[in-house]
N, C-alpha and C positions, 0 to 999 in steps of 0.2 A: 596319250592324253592324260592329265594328271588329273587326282580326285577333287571336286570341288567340296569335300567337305574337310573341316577342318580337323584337325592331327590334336590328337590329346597330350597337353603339357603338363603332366606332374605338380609343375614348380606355376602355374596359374592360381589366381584363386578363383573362388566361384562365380563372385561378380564378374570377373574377366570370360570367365566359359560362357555364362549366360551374357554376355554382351557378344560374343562369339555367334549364340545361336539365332539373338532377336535381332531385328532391322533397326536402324535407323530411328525411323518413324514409332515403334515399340517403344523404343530406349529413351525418344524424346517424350511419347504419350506419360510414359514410367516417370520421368523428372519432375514432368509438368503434374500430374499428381502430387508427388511427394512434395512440391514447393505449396502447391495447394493446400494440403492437410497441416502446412509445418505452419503457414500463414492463418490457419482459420485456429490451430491449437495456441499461435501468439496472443490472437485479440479476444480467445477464452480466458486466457493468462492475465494479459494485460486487465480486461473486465473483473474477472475475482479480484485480483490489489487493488485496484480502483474501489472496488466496492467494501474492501477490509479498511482501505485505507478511510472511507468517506465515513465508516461506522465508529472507527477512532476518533475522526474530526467532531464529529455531532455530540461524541461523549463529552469530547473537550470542550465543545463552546456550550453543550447541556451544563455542565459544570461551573464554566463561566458566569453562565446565564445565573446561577442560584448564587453565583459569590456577587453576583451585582446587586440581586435582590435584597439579600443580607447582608449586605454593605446598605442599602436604603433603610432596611430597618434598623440596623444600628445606628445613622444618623437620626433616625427617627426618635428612636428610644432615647438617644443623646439631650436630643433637644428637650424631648417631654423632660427628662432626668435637668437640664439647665432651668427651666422653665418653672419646675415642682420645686428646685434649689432657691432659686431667686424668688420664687410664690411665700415660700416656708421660711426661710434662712435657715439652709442645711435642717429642714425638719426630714419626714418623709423621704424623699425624693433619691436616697441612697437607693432603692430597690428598686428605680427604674434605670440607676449606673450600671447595678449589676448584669440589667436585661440586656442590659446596651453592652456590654461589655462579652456577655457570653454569643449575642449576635454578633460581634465583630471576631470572634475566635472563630466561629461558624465561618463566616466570609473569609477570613485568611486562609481556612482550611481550604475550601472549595476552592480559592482563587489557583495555590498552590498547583492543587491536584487537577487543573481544569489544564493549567500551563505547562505542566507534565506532558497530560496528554499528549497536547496538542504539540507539544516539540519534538513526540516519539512519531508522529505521523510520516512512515518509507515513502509514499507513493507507491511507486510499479517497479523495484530496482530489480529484481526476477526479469521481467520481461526488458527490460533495459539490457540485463547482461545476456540472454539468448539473444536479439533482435541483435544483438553485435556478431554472433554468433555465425549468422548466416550469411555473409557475404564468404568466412572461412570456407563452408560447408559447399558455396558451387563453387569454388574456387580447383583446379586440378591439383591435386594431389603429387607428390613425388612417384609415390607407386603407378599412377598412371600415366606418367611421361615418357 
């Protein structure tokens, strides 16, 4: 009668010994874990870039937001500045071009830096290129064929 336990191969490796020793139903429980944990560390992954990403986006449209604003005061200032021109004929009313004018440098600046931003915004490409990741990962292997 020959031994039912199995003969020590040198040239094995560990995983192969330990798939040697555990059943079936072990080695399934073992995968279905590990697919578990890889699944539940994806959509930690995925949720942090979403959440980096969503903190870029708000800068940029916060940014936005103030280049709009000061775009409105610059028209504003503009006007008062045409208004004070044509009230005076060219008296006064230079010192509300200048206001209008340092407002609209304001707003170019902010618009600039809002559209930066907002064009550096990744998404999730991390979890994009792992989640590609794992169809390789169950897939069998040469070594184990």
């Amino acid at each position: 009668m020959s031994d039912p336990r199995p003969t020590f191969d040198p040239s094995s490796t560990p995983s192969e010994r330990q798939a040697e020793r555990n059943s079936l139903g072990e080695l399934l429980s073992e995968v279905s874990r590990d697919i578990s944990t890889l699944m539940r560390q994806e959509v930690e992954l995925a949720k942090a870039e979403i959440r980096d990403s969503a903190k870029q986006a708000g800068r940029g449209a916060g940014l936005l937001g103030g280049a709009g604003i000061a775009g409105i005061l610059a028209l504003l200032f503009l006007s008062i500045a045409l208004w004070w021109a044509l009230g005076y004929l060219m008296g006064n009313a230079w010192s509300a071009v200048i206001v209008a004018a340092v407002w609209g440098i304001v707003a170019l600046i902010l618009a600039m830096t809002g559209r930066k931003e907002i064009k550096e915004v990744s998404g999730v490409p991390q979890t994009v290129e792992t989640v590609k990741e794992i169809p390789d990962a169950l897939k069998r292997n040469e070594e184990n064929r």
